[in-house]
C-alpha positions as CSV (number, residue, x, y, z in Angstrom):
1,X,-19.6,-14.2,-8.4
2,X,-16.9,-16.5,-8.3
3,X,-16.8,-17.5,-4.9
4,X,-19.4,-19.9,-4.5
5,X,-19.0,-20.7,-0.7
6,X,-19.6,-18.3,2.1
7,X,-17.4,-17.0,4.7
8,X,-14.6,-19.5,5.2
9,X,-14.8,-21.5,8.5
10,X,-11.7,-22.6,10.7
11,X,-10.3,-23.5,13.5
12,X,-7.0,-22.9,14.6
13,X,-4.2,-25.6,14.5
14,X,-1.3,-23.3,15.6
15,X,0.0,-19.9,15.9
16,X,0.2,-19.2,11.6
17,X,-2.2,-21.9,10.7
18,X,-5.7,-22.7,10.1
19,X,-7.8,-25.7,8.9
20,X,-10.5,-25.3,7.0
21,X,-13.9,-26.5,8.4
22,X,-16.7,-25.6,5.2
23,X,-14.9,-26.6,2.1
24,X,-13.9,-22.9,-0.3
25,X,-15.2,-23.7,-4.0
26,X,-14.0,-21.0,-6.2
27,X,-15.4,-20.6,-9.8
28,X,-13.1,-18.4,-11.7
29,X,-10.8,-19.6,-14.6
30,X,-9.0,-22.3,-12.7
31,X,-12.2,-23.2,-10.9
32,X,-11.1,-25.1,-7.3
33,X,-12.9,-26.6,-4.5
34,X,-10.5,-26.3,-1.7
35,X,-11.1,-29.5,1.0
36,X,-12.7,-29.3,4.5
37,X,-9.4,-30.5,6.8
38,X,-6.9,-28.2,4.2
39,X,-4.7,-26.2,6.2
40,X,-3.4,-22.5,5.6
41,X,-1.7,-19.5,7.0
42,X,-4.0,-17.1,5.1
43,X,-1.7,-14.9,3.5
44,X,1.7,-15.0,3.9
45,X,2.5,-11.3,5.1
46,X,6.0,-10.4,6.2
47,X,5.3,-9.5,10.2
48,X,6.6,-5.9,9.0
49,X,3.5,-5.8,6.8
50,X,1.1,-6.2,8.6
51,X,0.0,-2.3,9.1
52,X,-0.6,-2.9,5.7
53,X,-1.9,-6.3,5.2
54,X,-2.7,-8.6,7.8
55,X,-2.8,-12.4,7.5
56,X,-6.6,-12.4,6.9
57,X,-9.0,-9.6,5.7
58,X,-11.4,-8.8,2.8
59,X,-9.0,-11.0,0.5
60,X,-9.2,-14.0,2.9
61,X,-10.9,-16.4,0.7
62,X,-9.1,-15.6,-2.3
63,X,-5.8,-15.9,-0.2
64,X,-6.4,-19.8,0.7
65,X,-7.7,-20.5,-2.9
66,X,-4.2,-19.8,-3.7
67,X,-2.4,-21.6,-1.4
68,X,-4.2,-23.9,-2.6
69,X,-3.2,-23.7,-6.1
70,X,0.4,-23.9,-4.8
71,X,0.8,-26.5,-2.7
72,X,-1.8,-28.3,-4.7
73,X,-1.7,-27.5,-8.5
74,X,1.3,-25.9,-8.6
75,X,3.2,-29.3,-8.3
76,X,0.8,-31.6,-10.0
77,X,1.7,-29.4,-13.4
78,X,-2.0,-28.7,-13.7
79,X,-1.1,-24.9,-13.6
80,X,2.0,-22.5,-13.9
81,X,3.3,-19.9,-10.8
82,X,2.4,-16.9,-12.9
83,X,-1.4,-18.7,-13.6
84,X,-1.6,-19.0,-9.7
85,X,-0.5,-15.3,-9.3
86,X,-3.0,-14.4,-11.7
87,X,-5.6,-15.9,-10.2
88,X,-5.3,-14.5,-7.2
89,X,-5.4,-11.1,-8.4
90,X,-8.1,-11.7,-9.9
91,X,-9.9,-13.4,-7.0
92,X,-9.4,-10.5,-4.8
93,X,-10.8,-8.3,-7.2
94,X,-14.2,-10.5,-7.7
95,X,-14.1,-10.1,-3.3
96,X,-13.8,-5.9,-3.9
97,X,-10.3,-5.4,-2.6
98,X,-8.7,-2.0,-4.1
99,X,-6.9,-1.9,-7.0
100,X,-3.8,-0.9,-5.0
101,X,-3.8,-3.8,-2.4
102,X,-4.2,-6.3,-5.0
103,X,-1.3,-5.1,-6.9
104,X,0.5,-4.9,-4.7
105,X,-0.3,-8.6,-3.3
106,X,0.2,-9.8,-6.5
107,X,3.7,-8.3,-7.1
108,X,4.7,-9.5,-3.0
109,X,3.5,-13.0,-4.7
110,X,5.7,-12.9,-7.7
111,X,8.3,-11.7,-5.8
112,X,8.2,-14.7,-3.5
113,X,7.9,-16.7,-6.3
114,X,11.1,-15.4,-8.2
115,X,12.7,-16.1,-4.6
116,X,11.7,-19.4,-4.9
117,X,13.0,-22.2,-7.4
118,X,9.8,-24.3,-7.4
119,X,7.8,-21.6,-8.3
120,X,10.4,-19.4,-10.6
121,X,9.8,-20.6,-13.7
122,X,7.9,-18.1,-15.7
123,X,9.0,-15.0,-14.0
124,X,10.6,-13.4,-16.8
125,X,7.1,-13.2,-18.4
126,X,5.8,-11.0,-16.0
127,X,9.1,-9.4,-15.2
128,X,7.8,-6.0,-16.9
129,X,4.5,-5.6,-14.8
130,X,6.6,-6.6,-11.5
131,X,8.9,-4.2,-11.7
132,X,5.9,-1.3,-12.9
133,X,4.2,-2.2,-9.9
134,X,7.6,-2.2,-7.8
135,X,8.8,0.9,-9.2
136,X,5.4,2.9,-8.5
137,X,5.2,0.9,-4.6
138,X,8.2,2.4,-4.0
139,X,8.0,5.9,-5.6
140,X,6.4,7.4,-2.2
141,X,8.8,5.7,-0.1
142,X,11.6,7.1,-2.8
143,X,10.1,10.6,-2.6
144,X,9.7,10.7,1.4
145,X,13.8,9.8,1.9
146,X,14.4,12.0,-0.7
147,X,12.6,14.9,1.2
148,X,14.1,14.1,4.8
149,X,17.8,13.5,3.1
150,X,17.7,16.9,1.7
């Protein structure tokens, strides 16, 4: 099992945030420990979401391991925006979230990170399994207007 630490602990600094209390040490092909004292917002769900996927849930831990990565890694050059994405999706599934939720995670990740000029660099790489996962995302939604339209 990757995650070699429990439950995470925390206590709330604000409204989005939380610090960590218990250290998070995670074992899987980037291996971190993540710090007592670091501070996170879990994951970062558009409010509109959050039917879907809350801030915190079964993917919790793996959530903070990659904020982590970001504001940690990211910048030292220790690992690229697609490794972090990566790794995510991969954390969540060693935590037993469905295939579908951590696709989809993953592609609202490397979408944020195209967004973002820090974190764009190597998004053409994965461009082909974004938009594969986009595309079949929004095929339902596609379908439904589709239906109501005509």
């Amino acid at each position: 099992m990757p995650f070699l630490s429990g439950p995470p602990r925390v206590e709330q600094v604000d409204a989005k945030r939380w610090r960590l209390l218990r250290s998070v040490q995670y074992a899987g092909d980037l291996g971190v420990l993540v710090p007592v004292g670091y501070v996170t917002d879990f994951a970062s769900v558009p409010r509109l979401l959050w039917w879907f996927t809350p801030p915190s849930g079964e993917y919790t831990l793996a959530a903070i391991v990659h904020d982590y990565l970001i504001s940690d890694s990211l910048p030292a050059g220790y690992v690229s925006s697609p490794e972090v994405d990566r790794e995510f999706r991969v954390a969540m599934q060693s935590l037993d979230v469905g295939f579908v939720r951590r696709w989809l995670m993953w592609a609202g990740v490397r979408w944020a990170a195209v967004l973002n000029p820090v974190r764009r660099p190597g998004w053409l790489r994965t461009l082909p399994q974004l938009l594969l996962v986009t595309a079949l995302a929004l095929a339902p939604v596609a379908a439904g207007l589709a239906f109501i339209l005509i």
